[in-house]
C-alpha positions as CSV (number, residue, x, y, z in Angstrom):
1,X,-1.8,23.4,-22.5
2,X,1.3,21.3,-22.1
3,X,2.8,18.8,-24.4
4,X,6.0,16.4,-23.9
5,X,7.2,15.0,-27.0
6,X,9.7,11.6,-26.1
7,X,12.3,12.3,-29.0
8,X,15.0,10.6,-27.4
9,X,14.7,6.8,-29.9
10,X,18.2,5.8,-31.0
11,X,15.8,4.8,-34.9
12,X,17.5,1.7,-34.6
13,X,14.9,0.0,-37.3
14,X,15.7,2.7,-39.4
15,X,19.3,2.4,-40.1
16,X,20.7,4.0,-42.3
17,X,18.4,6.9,-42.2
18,X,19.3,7.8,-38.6
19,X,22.7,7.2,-38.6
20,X,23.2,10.5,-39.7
21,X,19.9,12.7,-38.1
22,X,17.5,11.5,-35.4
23,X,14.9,9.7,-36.4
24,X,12.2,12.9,-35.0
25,X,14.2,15.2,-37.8
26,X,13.5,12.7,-41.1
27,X,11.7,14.6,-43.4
28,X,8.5,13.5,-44.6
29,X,7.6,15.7,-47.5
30,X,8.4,19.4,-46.6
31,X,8.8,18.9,-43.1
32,X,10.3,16.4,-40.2
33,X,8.2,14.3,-38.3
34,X,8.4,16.2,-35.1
35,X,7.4,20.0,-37.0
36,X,4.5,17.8,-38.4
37,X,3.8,16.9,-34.5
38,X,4.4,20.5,-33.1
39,X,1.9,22.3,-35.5
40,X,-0.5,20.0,-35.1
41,X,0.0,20.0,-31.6
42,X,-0.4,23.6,-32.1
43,X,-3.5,23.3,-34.0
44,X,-5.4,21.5,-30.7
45,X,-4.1,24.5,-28.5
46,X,-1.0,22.9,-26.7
47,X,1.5,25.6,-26.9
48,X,4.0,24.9,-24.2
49,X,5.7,22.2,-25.6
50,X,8.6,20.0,-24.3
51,X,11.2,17.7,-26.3
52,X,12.6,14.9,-24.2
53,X,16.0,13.9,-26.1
54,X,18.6,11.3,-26.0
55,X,20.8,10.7,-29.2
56,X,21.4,13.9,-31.0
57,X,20.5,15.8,-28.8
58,X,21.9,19.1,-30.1
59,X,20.7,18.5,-33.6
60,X,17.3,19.0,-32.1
61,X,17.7,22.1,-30.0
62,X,19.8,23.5,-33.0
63,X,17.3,22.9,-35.1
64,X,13.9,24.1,-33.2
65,X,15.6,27.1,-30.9
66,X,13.2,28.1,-28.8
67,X,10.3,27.1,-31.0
68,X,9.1,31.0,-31.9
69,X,8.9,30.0,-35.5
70,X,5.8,27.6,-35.2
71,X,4.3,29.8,-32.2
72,X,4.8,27.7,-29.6
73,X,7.3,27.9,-26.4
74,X,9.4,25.3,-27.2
75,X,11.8,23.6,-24.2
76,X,14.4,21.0,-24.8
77,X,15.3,18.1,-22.2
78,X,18.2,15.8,-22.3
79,X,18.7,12.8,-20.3
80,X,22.3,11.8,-19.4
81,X,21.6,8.5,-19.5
82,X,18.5,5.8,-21.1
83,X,15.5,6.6,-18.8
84,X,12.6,4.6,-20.9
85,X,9.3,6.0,-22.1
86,X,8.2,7.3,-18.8
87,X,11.3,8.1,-16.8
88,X,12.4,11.4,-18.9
89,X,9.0,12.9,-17.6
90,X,10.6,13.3,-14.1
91,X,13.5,15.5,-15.8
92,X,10.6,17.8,-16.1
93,X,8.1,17.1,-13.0
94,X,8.6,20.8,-11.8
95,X,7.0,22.3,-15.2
96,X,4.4,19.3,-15.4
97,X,2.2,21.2,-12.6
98,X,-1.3,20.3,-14.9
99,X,-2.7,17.4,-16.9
100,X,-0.2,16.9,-20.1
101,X,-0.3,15.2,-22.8
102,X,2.5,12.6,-24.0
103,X,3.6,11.4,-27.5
104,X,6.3,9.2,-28.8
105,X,8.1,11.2,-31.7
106,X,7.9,8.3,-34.0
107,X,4.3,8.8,-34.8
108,X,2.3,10.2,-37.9
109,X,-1.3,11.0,-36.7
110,X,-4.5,13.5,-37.8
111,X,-5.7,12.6,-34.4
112,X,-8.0,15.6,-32.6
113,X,-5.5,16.2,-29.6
114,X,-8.2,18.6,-27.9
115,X,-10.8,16.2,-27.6
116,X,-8.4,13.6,-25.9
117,X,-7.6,15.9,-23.7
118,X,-11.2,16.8,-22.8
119,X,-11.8,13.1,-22.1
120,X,-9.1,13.2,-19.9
121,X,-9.7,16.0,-17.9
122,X,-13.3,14.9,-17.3
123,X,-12.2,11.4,-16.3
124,X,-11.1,10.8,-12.9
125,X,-8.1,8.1,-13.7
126,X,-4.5,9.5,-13.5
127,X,-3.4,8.1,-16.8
128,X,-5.2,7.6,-19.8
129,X,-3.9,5.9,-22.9
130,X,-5.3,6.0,-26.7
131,X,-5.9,2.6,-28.1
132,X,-6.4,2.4,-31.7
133,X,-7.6,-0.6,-34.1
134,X,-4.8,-2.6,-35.6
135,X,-5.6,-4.8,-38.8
136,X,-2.7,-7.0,-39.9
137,X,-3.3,-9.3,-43.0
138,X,-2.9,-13.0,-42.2
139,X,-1.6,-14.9,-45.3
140,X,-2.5,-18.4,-44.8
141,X,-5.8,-20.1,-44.8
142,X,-6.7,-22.3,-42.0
143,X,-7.4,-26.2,-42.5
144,X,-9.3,-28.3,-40.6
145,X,-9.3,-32.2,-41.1
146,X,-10.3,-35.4,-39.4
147,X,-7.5,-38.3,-39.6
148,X,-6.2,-38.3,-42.7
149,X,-9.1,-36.3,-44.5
150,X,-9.8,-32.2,-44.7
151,X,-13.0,-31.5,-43.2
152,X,-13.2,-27.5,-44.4
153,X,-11.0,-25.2,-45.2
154,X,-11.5,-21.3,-43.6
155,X,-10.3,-18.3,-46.0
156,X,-7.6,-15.9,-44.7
157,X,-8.7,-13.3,-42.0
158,X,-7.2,-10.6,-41.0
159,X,-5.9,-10.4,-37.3
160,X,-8.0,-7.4,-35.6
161,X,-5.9,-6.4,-32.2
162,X,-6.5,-3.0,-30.0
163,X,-2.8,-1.5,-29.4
164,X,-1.5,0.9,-27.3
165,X,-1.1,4.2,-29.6
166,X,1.6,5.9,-28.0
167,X,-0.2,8.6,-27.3
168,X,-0.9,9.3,-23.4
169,X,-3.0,12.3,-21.2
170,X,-1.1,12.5,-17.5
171,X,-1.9,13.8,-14.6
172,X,1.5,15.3,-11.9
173,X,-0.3,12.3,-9.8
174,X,1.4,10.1,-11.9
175,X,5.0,11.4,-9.9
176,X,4.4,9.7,-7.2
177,X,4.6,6.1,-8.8
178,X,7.6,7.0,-11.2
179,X,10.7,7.4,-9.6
180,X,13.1,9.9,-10.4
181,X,15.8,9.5,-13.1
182,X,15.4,5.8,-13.3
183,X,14.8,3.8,-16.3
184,X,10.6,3.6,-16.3
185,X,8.6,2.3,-19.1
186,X,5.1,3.0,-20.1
187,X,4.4,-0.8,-19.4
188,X,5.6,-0.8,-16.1
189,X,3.5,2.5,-15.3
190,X,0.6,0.7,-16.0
191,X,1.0,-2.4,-14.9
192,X,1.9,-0.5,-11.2
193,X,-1.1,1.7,-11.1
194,X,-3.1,-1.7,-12.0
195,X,-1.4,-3.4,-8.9
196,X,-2.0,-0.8,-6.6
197,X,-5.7,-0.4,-7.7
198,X,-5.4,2.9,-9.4
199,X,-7.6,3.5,-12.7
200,X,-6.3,3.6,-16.3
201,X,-8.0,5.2,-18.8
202,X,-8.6,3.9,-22.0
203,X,-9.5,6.4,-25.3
204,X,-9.9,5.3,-28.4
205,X,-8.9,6.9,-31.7
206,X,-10.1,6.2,-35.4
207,X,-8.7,8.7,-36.9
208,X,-5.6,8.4,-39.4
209,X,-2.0,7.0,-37.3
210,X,0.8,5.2,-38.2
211,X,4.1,4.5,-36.2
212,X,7.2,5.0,-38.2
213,X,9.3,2.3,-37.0
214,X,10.6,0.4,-40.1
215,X,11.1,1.2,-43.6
216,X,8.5,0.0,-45.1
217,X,6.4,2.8,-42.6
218,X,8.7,5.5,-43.5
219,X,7.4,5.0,-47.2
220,X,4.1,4.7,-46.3
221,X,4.4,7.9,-44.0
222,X,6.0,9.9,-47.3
223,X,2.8,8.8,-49.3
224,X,0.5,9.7,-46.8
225,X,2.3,13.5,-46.4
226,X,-0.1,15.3,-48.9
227,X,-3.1,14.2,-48.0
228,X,-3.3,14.8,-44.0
229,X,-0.8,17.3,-43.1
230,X,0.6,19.5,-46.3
231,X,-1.5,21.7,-45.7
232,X,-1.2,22.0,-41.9
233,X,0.8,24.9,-41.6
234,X,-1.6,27.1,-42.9
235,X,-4.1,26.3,-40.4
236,X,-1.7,27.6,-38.0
């Protein structure tokens, strides 16, 4: 099975971490963030997998080869210029021949690749896309009043949302919406399928994920390390 890992962020959020290594290659216990990715993509039987890079590049492909060392046939792609979330997939249309599945390398997950990939291949839509729960604190309570007089007063609840989890299952059908080495987001995929009447799939995840965007993530993701994926590599 087929894998496409988009490692081409510029980390921005991150600074200073990533002014010095790509934000994929910060190191989160023993290991980066995309070896944690690769082995466990490894794990749920994907072992053709491809690296879709940007900004340092070479640092990547020096530092995974031909990715022999995790048992997996490894293949790195580098766009010339910024192509979005979907666009670097058409670098690599030719070797996307079957249903793949799609991953931002900024993401920390314990999620069970095979069985989103099962769903996918069962379903008939072109695209499917894991949703996951998102809880985020709210800090105020809410007042209510009438004139110049409170009424009630309603605790603090916590904002529940269902967000997009950056992890995808494609079919090659998908190739003839994109177009080729243009700048193509992941919102504008779906938003044309939706137009032109073509199904999105929707999965939905519960186990553990976390998007390493800022800081504060970064700690949370170096906390985390031991308990989900330490002992991954000897699964392998």
């Amino acid at each position: 099975m087929k894998a496409v890992i988009l490692a081409g962020g510029l980390g921005t959020r991150l600074r200073p971490f990533t002014q010095i290594i790509p934000k994929p290659l910060l190191p989160i216990g023993e290991k980066s963030v995309l070896e944690i990715q690769i082995e466990h993509l490894k794990k749920h039987g994907f072992d053709e997998i491809f690296l879709a890079t940007n900004y340092k590049s070479q640092y990547i492909e020096n530092f995974f080869g031909d990715g022999s060392q995790y048992g997996v046939k490894l293949k790195i792609s580098k766009e010339e210029k910024p192509l979005g979330t979907v666009g670097p997939l058409t670098l690599l249309k030719n070797e996307l021949t079957e249903p793949f599945l799609v991953m931002n390398g900024d993401i920390l997950t314990a999620m069970d690749f095979s069985k989103l990939y099962n769903f996918a291949i069962s379903n008939p839509a072109d695209l499917i896309v894991s949703i996951k729960m998102y809880v985020t604190p709210f800090r105020f309570g809410n007042i209510f009043y009438e004139g110049d007089f409170v009424t009630r007063i309603e605790e603090k609840n916590d904002i529940v949302t269902k967000i997009l989890a950056g992890i995808y299952v494609m079919k090659p059908e998908i190739f003839n919406i994109v177009p080729t080495d243009e700048y193509f987001g992941m919102d504008t995929l779906i938003n044309t399928m939706l137009e032109h009447q073509k199904p999105v799939a929707k999965y939905e995840m519960f186990e553990y994920w976390l998007d390493i965007g800022m800081e504060e993530d970064y700690k949370e993701a170096q906390e985390t390390y031991q308990k989900y994926f330490a002992e991954q590599k000897k699964d392998l």
